[in-house]
N, C-alpha and C positions, 0 to 999 in steps of 0.2 A: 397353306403350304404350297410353295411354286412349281411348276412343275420340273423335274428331272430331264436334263437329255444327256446321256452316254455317248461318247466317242469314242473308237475303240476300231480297228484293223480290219475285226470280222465280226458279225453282228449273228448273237442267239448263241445257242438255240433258246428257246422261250417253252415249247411245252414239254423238252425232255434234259429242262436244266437239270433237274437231278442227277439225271447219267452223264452229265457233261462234267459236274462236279461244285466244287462250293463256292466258284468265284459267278456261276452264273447263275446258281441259286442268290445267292447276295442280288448281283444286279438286278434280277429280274424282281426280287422281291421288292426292292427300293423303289423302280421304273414303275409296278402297280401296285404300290402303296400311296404310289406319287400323282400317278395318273405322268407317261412319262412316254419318250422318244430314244430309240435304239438307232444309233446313226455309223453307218461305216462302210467299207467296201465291201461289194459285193461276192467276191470271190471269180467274177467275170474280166473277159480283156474283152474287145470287141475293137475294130479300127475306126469302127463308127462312132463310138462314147462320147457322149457331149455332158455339159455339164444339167444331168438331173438327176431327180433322185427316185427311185423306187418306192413308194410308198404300201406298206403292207399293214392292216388292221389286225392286232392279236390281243383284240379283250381289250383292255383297259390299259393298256401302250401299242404303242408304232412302231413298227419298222421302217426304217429307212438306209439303202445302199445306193453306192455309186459305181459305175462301172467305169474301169481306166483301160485305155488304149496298151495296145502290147507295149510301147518306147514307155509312156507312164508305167506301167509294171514294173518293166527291168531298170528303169532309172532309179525311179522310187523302192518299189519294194526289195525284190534281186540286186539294186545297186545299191543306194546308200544305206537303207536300214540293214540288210542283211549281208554287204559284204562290205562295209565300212564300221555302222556304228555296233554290229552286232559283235564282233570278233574282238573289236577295240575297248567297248565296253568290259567287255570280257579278258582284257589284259593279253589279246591274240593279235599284234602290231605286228608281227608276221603274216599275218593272212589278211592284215585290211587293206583294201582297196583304196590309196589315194588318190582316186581319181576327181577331181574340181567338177566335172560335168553329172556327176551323182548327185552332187550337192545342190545343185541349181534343177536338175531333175524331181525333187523330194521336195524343194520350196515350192516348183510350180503346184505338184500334187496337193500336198498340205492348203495351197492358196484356190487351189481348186474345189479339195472337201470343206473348205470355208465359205467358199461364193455358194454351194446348192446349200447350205444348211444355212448359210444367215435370213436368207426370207422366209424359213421354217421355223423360225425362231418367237417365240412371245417377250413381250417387255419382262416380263417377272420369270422367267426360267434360271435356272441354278445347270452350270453345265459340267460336266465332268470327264474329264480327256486321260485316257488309258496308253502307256508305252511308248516307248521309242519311236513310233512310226510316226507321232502326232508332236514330237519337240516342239516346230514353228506353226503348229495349228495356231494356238492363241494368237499370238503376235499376228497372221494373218485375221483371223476374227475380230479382234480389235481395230485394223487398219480401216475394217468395213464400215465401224462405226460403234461394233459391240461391246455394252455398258455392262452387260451380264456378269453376276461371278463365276470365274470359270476355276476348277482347281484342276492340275495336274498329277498322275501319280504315275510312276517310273517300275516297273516291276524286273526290271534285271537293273545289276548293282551299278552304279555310279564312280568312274575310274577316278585314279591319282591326275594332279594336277597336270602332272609333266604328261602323263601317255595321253592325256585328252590335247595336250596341246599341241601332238603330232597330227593330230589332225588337221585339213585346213579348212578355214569359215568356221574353225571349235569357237571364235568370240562371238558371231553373227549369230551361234545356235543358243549360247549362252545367254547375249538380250535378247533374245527371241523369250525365253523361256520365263522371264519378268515380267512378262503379258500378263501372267497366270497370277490369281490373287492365293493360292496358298499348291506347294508344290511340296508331294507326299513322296520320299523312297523308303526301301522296305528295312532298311539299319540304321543307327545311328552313327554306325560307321561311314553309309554313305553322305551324312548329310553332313560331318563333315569333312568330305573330301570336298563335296561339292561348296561349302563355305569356303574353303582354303582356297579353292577357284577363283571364287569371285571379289577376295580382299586381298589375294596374295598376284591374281593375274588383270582382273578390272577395277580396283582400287577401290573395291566397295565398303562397308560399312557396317558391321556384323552386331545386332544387340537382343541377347537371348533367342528366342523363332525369329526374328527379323534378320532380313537384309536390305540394307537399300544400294540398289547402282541400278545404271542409265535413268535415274529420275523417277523410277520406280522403287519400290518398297512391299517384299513378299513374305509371306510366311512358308517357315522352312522346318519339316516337322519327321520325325518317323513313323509308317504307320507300318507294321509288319503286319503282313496277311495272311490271315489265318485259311484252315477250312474249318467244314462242316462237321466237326469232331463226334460230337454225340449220334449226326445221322452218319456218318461213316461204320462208328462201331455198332449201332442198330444193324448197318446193311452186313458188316462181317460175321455178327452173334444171328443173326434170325433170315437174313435171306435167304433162297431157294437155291438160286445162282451160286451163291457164295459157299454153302454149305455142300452143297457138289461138287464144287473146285475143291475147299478143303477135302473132303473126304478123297476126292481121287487124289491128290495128292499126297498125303499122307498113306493111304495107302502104296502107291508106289515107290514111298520111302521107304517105308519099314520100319528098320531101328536107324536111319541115316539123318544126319544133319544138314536142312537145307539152307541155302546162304542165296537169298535173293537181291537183283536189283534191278531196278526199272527205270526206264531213263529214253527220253527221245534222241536220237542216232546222232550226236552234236559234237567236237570236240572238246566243249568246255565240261563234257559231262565226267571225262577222267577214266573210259570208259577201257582204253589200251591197260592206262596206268592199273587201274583193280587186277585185270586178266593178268599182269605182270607178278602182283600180289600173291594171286591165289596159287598160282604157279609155284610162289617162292614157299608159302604154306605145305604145299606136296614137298617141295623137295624137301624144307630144311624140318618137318614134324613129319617124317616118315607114318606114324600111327593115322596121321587125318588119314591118307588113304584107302578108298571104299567105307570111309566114316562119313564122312560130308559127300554134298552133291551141291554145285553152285549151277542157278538159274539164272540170267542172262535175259533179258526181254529189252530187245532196242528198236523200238519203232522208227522206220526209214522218214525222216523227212527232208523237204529239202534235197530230194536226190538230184535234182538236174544236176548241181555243184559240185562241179568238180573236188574238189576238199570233201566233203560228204561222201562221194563216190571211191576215192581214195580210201577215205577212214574205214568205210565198210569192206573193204579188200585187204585192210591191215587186220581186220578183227577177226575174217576169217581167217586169216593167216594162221593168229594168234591161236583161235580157238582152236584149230586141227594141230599146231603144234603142242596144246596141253593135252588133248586125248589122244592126237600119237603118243605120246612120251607117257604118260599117267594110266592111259585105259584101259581095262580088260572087256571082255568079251560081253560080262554080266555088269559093267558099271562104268558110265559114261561120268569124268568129273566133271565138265561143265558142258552145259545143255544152253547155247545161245539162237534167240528167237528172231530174227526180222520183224516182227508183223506188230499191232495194238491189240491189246486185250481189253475185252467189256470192264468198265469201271467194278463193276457188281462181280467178277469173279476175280481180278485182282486182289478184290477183299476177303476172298479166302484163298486165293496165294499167301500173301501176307501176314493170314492167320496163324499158315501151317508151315512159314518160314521162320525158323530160331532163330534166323540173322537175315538183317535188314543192313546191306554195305548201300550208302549212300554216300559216293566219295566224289563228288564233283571239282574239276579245278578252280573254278569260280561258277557261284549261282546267287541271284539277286536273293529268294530264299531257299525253295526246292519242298515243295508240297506235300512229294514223294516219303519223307522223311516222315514227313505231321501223320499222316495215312498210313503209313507204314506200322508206329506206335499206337494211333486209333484202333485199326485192324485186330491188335493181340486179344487174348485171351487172359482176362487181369488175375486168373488163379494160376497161369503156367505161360507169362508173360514172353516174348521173344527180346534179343538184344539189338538195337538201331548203334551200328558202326557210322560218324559219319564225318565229312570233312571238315576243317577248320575255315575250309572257304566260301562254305554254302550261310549264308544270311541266316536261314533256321538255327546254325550253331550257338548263335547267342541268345534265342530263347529256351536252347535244347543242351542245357550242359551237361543233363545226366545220361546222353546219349555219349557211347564212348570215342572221343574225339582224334579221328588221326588226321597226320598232313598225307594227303592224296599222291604227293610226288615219293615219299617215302614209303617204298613195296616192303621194304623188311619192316617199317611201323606198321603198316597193315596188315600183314600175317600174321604177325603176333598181337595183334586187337583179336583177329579172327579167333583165334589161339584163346587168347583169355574169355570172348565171348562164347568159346563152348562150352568150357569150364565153367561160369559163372551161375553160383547158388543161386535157389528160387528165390531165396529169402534176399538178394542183392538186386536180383529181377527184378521182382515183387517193388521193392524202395524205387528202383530209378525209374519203373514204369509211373506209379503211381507220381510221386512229382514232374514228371512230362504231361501225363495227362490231364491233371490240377491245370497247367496252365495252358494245354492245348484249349479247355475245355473255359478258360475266360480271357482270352486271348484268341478267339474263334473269326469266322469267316465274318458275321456279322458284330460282330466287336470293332472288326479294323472297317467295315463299310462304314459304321454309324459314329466311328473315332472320328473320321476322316469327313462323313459330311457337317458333322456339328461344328467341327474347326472351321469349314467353309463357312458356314450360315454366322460362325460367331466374329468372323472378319471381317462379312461383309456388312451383319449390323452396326463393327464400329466404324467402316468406310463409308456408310450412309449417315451415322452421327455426327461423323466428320468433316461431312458434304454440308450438310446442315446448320452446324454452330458456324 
């Protein structure tokens, strides 16, 4: 078996991938299964950074990071990935940045994490390239010389032809991306938009996973990514952590219904639009009142950004206008957090939340949602409320589907989700978690590299006849 090397933004963690969650438990198992190489940026700027690489020993894989100059940073990361391709991605052509010198900022970086990792490289390695921030990695790695199979996988969603095409250099990112011998996004929706791209905008060639244009020929496949479903509900049913979050919670309910959501502090996460909702709940079902209690936990990132900064001044905004207008003295209607909560007590938030609103404007799939339903208690299940735009929605139909933009659909989801028999519980929990449950974190790892390995045996059969 050859060895693995991961690419990927930020690198680890490796000995407390559990707490980090089920995408780093997956890697990390693969990388020392594999005997394997963790390659990415450091999380450093330095004005000194030249091109090498860090090299760290952890067992039976490596670490390796790069350090980027602060203009590398903001070009790269601050500019094109997160104020160009992220917002755009996201159907926010209002807040993307088109600025051409991002663009050209992102290819140097990209061609830079390609020069220190190509001499780290062995003939027989299998490589595997994570996210938006790595689009023109391949095509950079190949130019070097690299025969490797490399695949790609996309974890936020994949836009419409037309809004990618407001972008500029969107054709140079596009054959860039043919580098890659099989390219993974998380829907089948998105792959194809991304098809419609490249026969309806580069005149290419579409037959069943295949595409072929600029003279290359890739496999184009969906892998939705799961989590760690069975150790998630281990951690919410028998944790220590977990079972004191539940307990204090529930006790500070009472007899009240909690409506939780979790989400990092982002525009696409729809996070005004809920507050809008819950609002409309108070006024227009006069009874929720001191019946329900909605929790609120948006972890800040991304604060330098202005837009970010903004968002969280509108939120408080919002939230002191629903408990001025809603609140009494003994009961706050919503309770919103700034901060991250430990993985391990979220899962008994989650336990002891009846509703799980997961209403994002667009999300490649939303994790939060898969967790959320893991979490429950399968004798006195909770109900997962959740967008029509989050990627999850199509493996999660029996979670009850609203559109995010629509506050009077969502109130009245909220509404029918109080109401809702055990016995109705009980039905839509258990077929979510049937497929949470083989449809998991290592399902879509081992989906995704068998695809690899089965490409690459017939591009070496190929080579060969």
């Amino acid at each position: 078996m050859s060895r693995l090397v991961v690419v990927s933004n930020r690198v680890g963690p490796v000995k407390d991938a559990a707490r980090a969650g089920g995408l780093a438990v997956a890697l990390v198992d693969a990388l020392r299964a594999r005997g394997g190489l963790w390659y990415g940026w450091s999380g450093k700027t330095d004005r000194r950074a030249v091109d090498y690489a860090s090299i760290e020993d952890a067992g039976s894989l490596e670490l390796a990071t790069v350090d980027l100059t602060p203009d590398e940073y903001e070009d790269y990361y601050n500019g094109f990935a997160n104020r160009c391709l992220w917002p755009l991605f996201h159907y926010r052509i209002d807040l993307t940045a088109f600025d051409r010198r991002f663009y050209e900022g992102y290819r140097r970086v990209n061609a830079k994490f390609a020069r220190v990792l190509y001499p780290l490289l062995r003939a027989d390695d299998t490589i595997w390239v994570h996210d938006y921030h790595f689009l023109a990695f391949g095509n950079e790695l190949r130019q070097m010389g690299a025969e490797q199979p490399i695949g790609f996988f996309l974890h936020i969603p994949f836009p419409a032809r037309e809004v990618l095409a407001a972008l500029p250099h969107h054709d140079a990112m596009v054959r860039g991306l043919f580098a890659y011998d099989v390219l993974g996004f998380q829907t089948e929706q998105d792959v194809e938009r991304f098809r419609d791209y490249v026969v309806r905008e580069a005149n290419g060639i579409a037959n069943g996973d295949k595409l072929h244009c600029f003279g290359r020929t890739v496999t184009v496949r969906a892998f939705p990514i799961g989590i760690d479903t069975e150790g998630f509900a281990n951690i919410a049913a028998q944790d220590k952590e977990a079972r004191r979050q539940y307990d204090k919670v529930t006790k500070g309910l009472g007899d009240r219904t909690q409506i939780v959501g979790v989400d990092r502090l982002d525009y696409t996460k729809g996070i005004a639009e809920r507050f809008h909702a819950y609002e409309r709940l108070l006024r227009e079902y006069p009874e929720t009142r001191r019946e329900v209690s909605y929790l609120q936990i948006a972890a800040t990132s991304r604060g330098e950004v202005l837009e970010y900064r903004q968002m969280r001044e509108e939120l408080d905004g919002l939230s002191g206008h629903v408990n001025g207008t809603f609140g009494e003295f003994d009961w706050t209607p919503l309770r919103y957090l700034n901060k991250p909560m430990p993985r391990r007590a979220l899962a008994g938030l989650y336990r002891a939340s009846k509703i799980g609103l997961v209403t994002p404007l667009r999300d490649g799939m939303n994790l939060v949602a898969k967790e959320y339903v893991a979490a429950q208690d399968p004798e006195n299940p909770g109900v997962l409320i959740l967008s029509r735009f989050a990627g999850a929605s199509y493996q999660m139909p029996e979670a009850v589907i609203v559109n995010p933009y629509d506050t009077k659909g969502v109130a009245d989801a909220l509404q029918i989700a109080r109401y809702m028999s055990l016995q109705e519980r009980r039905e839509r929990f258990e077929a979510l978690m049937k497929r949470l449950k083989a449809e998991d974190v290592a399902h879509w790892r081992d989906d995704f590299m068998s695809t690899l390995a089965t490409v690459t045996r017939r591009r070496t059969i190929s080579a060969v006849s």
